[in-house]
C-alpha positions in Angstrom: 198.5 121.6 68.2 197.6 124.4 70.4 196.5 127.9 68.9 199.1 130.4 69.9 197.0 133.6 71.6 196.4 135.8 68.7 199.3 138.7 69.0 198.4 142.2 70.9 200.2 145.9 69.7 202.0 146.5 73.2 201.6 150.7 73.6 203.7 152.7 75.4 202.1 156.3 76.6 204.3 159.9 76.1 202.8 161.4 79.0 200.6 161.3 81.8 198.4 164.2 80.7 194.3 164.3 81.7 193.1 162.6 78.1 195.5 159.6 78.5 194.6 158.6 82.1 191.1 159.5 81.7 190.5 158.3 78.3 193.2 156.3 75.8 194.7 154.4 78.6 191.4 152.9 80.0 190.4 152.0 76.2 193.4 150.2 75.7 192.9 148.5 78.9 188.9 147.5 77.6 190.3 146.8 73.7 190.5 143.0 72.4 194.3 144.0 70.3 196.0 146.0 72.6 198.0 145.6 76.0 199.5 148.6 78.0 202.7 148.0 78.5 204.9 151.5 79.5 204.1 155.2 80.4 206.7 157.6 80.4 206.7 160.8 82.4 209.3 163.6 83.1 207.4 163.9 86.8 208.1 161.0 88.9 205.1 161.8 91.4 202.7 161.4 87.9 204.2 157.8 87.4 203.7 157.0 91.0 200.0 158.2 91.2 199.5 155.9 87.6 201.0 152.6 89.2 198.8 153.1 91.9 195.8 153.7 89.1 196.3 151.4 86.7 198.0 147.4 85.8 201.8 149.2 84.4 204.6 146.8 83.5 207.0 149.6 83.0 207.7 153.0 83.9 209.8 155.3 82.9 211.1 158.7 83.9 211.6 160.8 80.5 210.0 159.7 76.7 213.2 158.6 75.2 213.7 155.5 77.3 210.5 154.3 76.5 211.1 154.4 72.9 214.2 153.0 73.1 212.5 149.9 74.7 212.2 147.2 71.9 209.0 146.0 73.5 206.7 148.8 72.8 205.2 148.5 69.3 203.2 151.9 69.4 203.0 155.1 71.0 200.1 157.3 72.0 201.4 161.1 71.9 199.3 163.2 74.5 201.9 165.8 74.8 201.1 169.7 74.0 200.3 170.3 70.3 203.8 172.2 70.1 205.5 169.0 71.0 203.6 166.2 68.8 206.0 167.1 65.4 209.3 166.2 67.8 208.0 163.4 69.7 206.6 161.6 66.7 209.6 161.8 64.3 211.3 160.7 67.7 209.3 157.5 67.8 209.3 157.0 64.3 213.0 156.6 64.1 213.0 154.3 67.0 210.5 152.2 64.7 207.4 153.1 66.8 203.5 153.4 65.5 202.4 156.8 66.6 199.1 157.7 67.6 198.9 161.4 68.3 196.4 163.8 69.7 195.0 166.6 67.5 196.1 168.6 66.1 198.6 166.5 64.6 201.1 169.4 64.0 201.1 173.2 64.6 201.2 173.7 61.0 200.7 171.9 57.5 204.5 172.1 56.8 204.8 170.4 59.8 202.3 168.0 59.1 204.3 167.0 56.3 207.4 166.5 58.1 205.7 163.9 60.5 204.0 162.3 57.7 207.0 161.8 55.3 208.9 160.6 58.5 206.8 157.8 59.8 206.7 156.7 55.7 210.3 156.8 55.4 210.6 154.5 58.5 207.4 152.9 57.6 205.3 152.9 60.7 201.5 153.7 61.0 200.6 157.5 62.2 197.4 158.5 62.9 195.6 161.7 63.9 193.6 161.2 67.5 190.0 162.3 65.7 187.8 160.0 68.1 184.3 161.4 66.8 185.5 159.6 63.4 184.7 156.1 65.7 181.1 156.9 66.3 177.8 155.4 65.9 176.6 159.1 65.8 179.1 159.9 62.7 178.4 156.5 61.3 174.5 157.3 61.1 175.4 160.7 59.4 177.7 159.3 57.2 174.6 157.2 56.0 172.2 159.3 56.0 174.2 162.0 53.5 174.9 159.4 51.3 170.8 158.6 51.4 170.5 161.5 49.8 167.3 162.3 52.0 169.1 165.5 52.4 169.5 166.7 48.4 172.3 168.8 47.5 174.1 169.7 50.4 173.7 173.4 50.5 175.4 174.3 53.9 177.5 173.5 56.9 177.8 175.0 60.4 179.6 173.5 63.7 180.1 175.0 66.8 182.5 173.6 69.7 182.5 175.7 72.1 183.1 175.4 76.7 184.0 177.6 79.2 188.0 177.1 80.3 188.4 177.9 84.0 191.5 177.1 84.7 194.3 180.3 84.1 197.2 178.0 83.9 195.8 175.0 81.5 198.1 174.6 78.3 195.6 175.8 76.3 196.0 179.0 77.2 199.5 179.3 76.4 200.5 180.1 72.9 204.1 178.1 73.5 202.7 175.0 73.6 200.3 175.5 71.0 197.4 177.0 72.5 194.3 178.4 71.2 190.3 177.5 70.9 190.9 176.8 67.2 194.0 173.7 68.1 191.8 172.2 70.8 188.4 172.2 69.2 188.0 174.3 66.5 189.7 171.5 64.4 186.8 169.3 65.3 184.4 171.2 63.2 187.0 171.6 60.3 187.5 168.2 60.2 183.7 167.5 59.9 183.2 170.0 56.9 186.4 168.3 55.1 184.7 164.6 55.7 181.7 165.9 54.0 182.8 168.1 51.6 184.9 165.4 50.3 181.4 163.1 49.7 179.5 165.5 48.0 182.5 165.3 46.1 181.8 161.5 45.7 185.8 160.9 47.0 185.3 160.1 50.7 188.2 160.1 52.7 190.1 161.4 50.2 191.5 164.7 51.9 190.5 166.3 48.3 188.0 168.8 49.0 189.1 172.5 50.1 187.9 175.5 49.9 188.0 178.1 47.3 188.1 181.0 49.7 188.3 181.3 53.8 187.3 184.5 56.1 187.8 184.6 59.4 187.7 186.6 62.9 188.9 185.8 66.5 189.1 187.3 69.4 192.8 187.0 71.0 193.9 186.9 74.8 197.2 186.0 76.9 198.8 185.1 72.6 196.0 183.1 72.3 192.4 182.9 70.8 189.6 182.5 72.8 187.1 182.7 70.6 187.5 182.1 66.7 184.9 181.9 64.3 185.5 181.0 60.3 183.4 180.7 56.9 184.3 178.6 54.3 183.0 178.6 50.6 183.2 175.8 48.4 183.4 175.4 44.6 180.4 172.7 44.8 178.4 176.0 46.2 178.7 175.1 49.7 179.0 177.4 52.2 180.1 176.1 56.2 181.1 178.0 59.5 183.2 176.8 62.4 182.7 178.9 65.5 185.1 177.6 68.5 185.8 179.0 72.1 186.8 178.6 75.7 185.2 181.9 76.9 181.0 181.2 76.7 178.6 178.5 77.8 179.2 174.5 76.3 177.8 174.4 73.1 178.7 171.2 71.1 176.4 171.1 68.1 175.9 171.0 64.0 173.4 171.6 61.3 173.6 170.2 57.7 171.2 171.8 55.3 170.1 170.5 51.7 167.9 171.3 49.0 165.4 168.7 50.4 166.3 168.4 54.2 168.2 169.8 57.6 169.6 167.4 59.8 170.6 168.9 63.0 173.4 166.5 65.3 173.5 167.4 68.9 176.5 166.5 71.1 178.6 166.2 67.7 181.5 165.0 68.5 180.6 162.9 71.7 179.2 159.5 72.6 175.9 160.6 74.2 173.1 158.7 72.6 171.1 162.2 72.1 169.3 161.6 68.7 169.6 162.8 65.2 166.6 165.0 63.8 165.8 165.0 60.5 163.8 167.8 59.3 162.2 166.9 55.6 159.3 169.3 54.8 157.1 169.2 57.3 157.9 166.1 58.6 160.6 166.3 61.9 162.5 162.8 62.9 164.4 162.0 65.9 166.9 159.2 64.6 168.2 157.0 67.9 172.1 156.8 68.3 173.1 153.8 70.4 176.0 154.6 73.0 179.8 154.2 71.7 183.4 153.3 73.2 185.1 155.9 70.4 188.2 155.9 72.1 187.8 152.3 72.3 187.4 151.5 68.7 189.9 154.1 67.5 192.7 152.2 69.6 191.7 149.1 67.7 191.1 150.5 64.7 194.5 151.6 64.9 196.2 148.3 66.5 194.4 146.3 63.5 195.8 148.5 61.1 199.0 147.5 62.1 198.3 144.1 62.8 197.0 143.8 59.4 199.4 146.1 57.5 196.9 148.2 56.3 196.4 152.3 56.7 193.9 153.1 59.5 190.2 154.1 58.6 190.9 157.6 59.5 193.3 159.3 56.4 196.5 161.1 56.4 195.0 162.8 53.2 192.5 164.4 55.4 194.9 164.9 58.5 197.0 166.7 55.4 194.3 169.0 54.7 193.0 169.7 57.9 196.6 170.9 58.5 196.3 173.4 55.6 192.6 174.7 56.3 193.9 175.5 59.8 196.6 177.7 58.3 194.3 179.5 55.9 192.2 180.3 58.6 194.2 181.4 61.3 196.2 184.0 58.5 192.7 185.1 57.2 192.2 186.3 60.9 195.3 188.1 60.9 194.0 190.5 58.3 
């Protein structure tokens, strides 16, 4: 008897914005569980210049047909962060998996809605954090729990570039602009992940902080700079500093009792090494290259393959959600 083909998680794509055609789109086209099967687009000329670009079975002109479709099995939701709540409980009750872009929501209530919404129809969401699919954030994850480092004393992370362009989304506050939505939340979500194992409950979304300050400097309804301290009831302190307005600076620094590990390009898949300073003693740890956008679509497809929740929690989407509310109100005052 003849093996059937092992099955694929057909995606459909809400949109035909830069980090689908650049990025998710050519990973599912390079994964080993996934197929492309329909992009949807409210511009025609968009879905013209992506059949010319790329292998598409179907097109469609507006995201409702396309999750109407019974042969799409999961979304990817691309779509400006003030969009991503209504699109996803949208797909959910048509029965699609949702992948969505970070932020997940504008806000933790919101967070909760899209959540409780994909449970109640039971389909798999998942937060677009890339980084988390790594061979960079693997090799930190393992070298924390060495404990080369001691007791983790402090955290900073920076992700910062200059935006040139006066009419990108992310510049206007309606959609859900801001430095802190679009990368800011990078270096929250990093803290969280480790504050949650020196906690010794990774993944768990458990850890938060006992107190959060916070400035920013605002233009156009937006920030275009933000910079936040957390404090810890384990004693740690971390920052987050965020921007479109100065030079690219994509970086973060972990200090111990016993060591600093600094992590270059953090949230990328350059293969700049680690260094690990211990004493005296300074280390460059190699990072081999990564397909993170890659691995997150399968990691994603397999969940669902496999009925099982993603690698990447909901607990910590949950409270990544709520530690960008406390921030951006502490910059209020």
């Amino acid at each position: 008897m003849t093996t059937p083909p092992p099955r694929k998680i057909r995606w459909g794509v809400l949109g035909y914005a830069k980090i689908a055609r650049e990025q998710l789109i050519p990973a599912i086209l390079r994964s080993n569980n996934s197929e492309f099967t329909a992009l949807a687009s409210r511009d025609a000329a968009k879905l013209t210049e992506a059949r010319q670009r790329y292998p598409i079975p179907k097109v469609c002109v507006g995201y409702e047909t396309l999750l109407q479709d019974p042969g799409i099995d999961a979304v990817y939701i691309p779509l400006p962060n003030a969009q991503h709540c209504e699109w996803t409980l949208r797909a959910a009750a048509n029965g699609k998996h949702v992948l969505c872009e970070k932020p997940l929501a504008l806000n933790a209530a919101e967070c909760r809605r899209m959540i409780d919404g994909c449970a109640h129809h039971g389909v798999t969401l998942m937060e677009a954090f890339m980084y988390r699919y790594t061979h960079r954030t693997r090799q930190l994850r393992e070298i924390i729990r060495s404990g080369v480092l001691g007791e983790i004393r402090t955290i900073s992370s920076t992700f910062r570039f200059p935006l040139t362009n006066p009419a990108s989304i992310k510049l206007q506050p309606a959609l859900g602009g801001g430095a802190l939505y679009d990368v800011g939340c990078y270096p929250v979500n990093l803290i969280g992940w480790i504050a949650d194992e020196i906690l010794g409950q990774p993944g768990s979304g458990t850890a938060r902080p006992d107190s959060v300050s916070a400035e920013s400097v605002q233009s156009g309804g937006v920030d275009v700079m933000f910079a936040g301290l957390l404090k810890y009831s384990s004693g740690l302190i971390a920052t987050v500093q965020c921007g479109f307005n100065s030079h690219k600076r994509v970086t973060a620094e972990i200090v111990g009792s016993q060591g600093v590990l600094e992590i270059p390009e953090t949230y990328f898949d350059e293969t700049t090494p680690l260094i690990l300073i211990a004493g005296d003693q300074r280390t460059e740890i190699p990072v081999e290259a990564s397909d993170r956008y890659c691995r997150e679509v399968e990691d994603f497809a397999d969940a669902i393959l496999q009925k099982r929740p993603p690698h990447f929690s909901l607990a910590e989407t949950q409270r990544n959600a709520e530690v960008l509310d406390r921030l951006f109100a502490a910059a209020k005052h």
